[in-house]
C-alpha positions in Angstrom: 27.3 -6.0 -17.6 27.1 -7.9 -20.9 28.3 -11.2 -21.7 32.0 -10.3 -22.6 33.0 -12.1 -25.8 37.2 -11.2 -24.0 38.1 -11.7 -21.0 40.4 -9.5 -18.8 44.0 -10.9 -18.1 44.9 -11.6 -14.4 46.7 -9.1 -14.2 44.8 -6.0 -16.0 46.8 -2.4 -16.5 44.7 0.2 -17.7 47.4 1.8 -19.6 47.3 -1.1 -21.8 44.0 -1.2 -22.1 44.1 2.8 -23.4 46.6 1.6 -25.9 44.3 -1.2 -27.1 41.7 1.5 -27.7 44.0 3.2 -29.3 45.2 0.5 -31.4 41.1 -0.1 -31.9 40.7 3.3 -33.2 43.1 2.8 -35.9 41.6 0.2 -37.2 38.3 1.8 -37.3 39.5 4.7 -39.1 40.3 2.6 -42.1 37.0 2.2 -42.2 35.3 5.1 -40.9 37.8 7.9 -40.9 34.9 10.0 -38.9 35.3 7.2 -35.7 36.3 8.7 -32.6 38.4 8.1 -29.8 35.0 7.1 -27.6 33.6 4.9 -30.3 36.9 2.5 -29.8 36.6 2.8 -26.0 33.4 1.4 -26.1 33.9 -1.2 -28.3 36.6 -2.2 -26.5 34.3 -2.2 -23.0 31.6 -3.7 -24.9 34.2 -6.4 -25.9 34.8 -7.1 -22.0 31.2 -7.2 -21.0 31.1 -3.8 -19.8 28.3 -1.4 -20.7 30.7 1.7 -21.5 34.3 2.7 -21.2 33.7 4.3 -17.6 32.6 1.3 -16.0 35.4 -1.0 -17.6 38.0 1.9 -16.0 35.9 1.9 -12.6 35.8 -2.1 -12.5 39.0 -1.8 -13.0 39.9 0.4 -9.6 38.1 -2.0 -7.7 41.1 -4.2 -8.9 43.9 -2.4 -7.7 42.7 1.3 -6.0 45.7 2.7 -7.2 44.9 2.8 -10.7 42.1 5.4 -9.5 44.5 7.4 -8.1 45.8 10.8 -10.6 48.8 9.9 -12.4 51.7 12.6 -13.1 52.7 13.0 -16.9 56.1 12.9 -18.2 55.3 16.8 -19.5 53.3 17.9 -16.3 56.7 16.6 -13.9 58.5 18.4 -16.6 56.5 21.7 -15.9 56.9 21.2 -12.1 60.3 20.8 -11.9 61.1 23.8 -14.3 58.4 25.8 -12.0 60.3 24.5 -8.6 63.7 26.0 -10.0 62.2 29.1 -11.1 60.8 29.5 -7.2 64.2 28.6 -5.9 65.7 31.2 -8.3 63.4 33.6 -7.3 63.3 32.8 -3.7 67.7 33.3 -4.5 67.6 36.6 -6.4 64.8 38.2 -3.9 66.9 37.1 -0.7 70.1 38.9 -2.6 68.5 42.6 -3.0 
């Protein structure tokens, strides 16, 4: 690690550190309409002392575990509940012929 010019809060989320980078690219665009996504995510783990975005989001598991964990999406629980009515519906119809 670097010596971070920020420091993490006490209580680090890593949603809100995906919507600083976020925020970050923005910023960058107005500058550099070419920057990318990456760029800011580095900047912003360079900013922390880390050496890339990876590590930052892997220091930050070692925080709380649970953060490494897969996260269901608004649009992918969405998709699975519309794909466990269609099996019921299915199961329904098939057990009716």
């Amino acid at each position: 690690m670097s010596e971070p010019s920020s420091s993490l809060p006490a209580r680090p989320s890593i949603e809100q550190l995906r919507k600083r980078a976020k925020e970050r690219l923005a910023e960058m665009r107005e500058t550099n309409p070419s920057a990318k996504l990456a760029d800011a995510q580095f900047r912003l783990a360079r900013e922390y002392g880390f050496d890339s975005w990876p590590k930052l989001v892997d220091h930050m598991a070692t925080i709380d575990p649970r953060l490494a964990e897969p996260q269901i999406t608004a649009p992918v629980s969405r998709w699975l509940g519309s794909a466990t009515m269609w099996a019921s519906w299915i199961a329904m119809t098939s057990a009716c012929s």
